[in-house]
N, C-alpha and C positions, 0 to 999 in steps of 0.2 A: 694592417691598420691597427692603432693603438686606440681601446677606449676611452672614451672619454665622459669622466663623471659629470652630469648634469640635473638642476633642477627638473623633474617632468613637468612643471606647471610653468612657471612663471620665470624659468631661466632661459637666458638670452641666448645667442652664438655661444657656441662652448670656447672658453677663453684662449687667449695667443699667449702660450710660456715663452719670456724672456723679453715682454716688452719692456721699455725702456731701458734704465743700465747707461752704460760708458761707452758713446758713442764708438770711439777707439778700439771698444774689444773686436775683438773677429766674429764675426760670426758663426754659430755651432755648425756641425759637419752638416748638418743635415737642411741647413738653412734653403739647400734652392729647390728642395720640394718634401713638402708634410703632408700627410694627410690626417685630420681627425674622422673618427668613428662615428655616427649619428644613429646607426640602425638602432642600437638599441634603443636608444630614445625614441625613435618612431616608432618600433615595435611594443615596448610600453603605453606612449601617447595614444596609437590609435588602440589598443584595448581597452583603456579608459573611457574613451571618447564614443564607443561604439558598441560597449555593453547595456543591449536589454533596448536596442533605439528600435524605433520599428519601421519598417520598409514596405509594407504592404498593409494598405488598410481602404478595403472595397467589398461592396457588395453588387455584385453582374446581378443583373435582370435574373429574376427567378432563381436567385441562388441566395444561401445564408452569404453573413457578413466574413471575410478572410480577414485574417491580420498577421502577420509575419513580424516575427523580433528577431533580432540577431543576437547570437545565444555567444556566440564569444567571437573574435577575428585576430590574424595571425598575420606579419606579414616574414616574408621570407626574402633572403636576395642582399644586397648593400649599398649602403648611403655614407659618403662620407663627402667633406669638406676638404679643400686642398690648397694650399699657399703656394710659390712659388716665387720667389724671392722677398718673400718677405709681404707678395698681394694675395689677396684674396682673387681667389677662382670659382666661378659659379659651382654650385649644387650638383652633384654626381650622384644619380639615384637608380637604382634597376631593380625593383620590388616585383613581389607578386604576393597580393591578396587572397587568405582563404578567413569565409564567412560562415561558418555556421550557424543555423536558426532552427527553430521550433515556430509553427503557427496553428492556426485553427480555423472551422469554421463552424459558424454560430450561427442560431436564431432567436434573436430574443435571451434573456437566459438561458438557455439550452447548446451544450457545444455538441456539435453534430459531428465534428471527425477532427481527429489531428493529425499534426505531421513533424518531421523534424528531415533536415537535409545540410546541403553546403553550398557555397557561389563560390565562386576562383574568378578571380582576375588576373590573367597570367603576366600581364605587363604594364605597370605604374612607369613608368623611366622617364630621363630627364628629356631621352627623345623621342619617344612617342605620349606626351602631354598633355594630348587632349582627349577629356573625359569622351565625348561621341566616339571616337575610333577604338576604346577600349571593349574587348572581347569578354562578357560578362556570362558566363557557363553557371546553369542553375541545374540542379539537382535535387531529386528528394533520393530517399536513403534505400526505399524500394530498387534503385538507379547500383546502388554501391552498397548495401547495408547489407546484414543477417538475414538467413531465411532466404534465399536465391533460389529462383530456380536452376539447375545444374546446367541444364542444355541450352536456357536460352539467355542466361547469365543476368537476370532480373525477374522480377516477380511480380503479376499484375498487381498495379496501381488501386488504391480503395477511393470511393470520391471525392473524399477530401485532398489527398494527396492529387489528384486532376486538376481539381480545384485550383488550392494553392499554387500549384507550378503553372497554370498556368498564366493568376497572379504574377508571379516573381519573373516571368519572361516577359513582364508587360510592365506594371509600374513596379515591381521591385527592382529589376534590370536599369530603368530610370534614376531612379530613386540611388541606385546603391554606387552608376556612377556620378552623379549630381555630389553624395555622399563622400567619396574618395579624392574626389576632384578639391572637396572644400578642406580634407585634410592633405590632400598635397599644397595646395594653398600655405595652408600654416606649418608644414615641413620647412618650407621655402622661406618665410618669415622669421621661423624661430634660427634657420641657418644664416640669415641676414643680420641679427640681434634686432628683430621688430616685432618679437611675438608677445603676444598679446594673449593668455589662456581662455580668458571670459569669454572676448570675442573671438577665438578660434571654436571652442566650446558652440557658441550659440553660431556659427555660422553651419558647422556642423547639422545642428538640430534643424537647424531653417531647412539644409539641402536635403534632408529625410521627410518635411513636409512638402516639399517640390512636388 
């Protein structure tokens, strides 16, 4: 797949080389199937899109206030656009999502415990679609981080890290597919030439308050 340079923001379908011309030419060798590159553009867009948004913000009965940001996100995998004599072919995408966050739990002024972890979504694709059936894996770092215990390959949990995860398995896990769901959305858009950045932008923000 050949990349292809695009606006992040406000640029359309990434352009079709050799429109128009002399009807009569021939057409190039490669005329009866293309593919353009989009990953990185997604990979770009949703790090943009998704720095510092927050996905957890509750307070359980008898507990401080949780609030979970997502501290950076990656996507991994490929997307690309395809022609085929000269038409347009729907969207071919097979991603997987990784999330990274930091959150906390507070009372009042006072922060009571931190945490910092990862989510994976191991499959974004053109077919399987729909945010509900997506497998949303949360993590705190106690799970995968420094400081393990040897034998049992993790290391008890402090309460805030209880806490929070068990937030981000409940409205984070919500939240983050509501969140993926609205930038597959605008993958699909900006692959149509219909993108829209403001309203991709704010659609975003809306699915994190969901």
């Amino acid at each position: 797949s050949q990349s292809t340079a695009t606006d992040l923001t406000h640029g359309g379908a990434p352009s079709d080389d050799g429109a128009g011309g002399d009807t009569n030419e021939k057409p190039p060798e490669n005329w009866h199937w293309e593919e353009r590159d989009v990953c990185q553009w997604a990979q770009e867009r949703i790090a943009q899109q998704l720095q510092n948004l927050v996905i957890v913000d509750a307070t359980p009965a008898g507990a401080g206030r949780c609030v979970v940001r997502i501290a950076k996100a990656t996507l991994t995998g490929e997307a690309f656009v395809a022609r085929r004599r000269g038409k347009s072919l729907p969207l071919t995408y097979n991603l997987e999502a990784e999330l990274t966050w930091r959150g906390n739990v507070s009372l009042g002024d006072n922060v009571l415990g931190t945490a910092v972890g990862r989510i994976r979504v191991p499959e974004v694709a053109y077919d399987h679609a729909d945010p509900a059936t997506w497998d949303v894996q949360t993590q705190c770092d106690y799970e995968y981080g420094p400081n393990l215990n040897p034998s049992a390959g993790r290391r008890d949990p402090n309460p805030a890290e209880r806490q929070l995860k068990a937030q981000l398995q409940d409205q984070g896990a919500r939240r983050v597919r509501a969140v993926l769901g609205a930038f597959q959305a605008g993958l699909r858009e900006y692959c149509a030439g219909a993108y829209d950045a403001d309203a991709a932008d704010a659609a975003v923000a809306a699915a994190a308050k969901g």
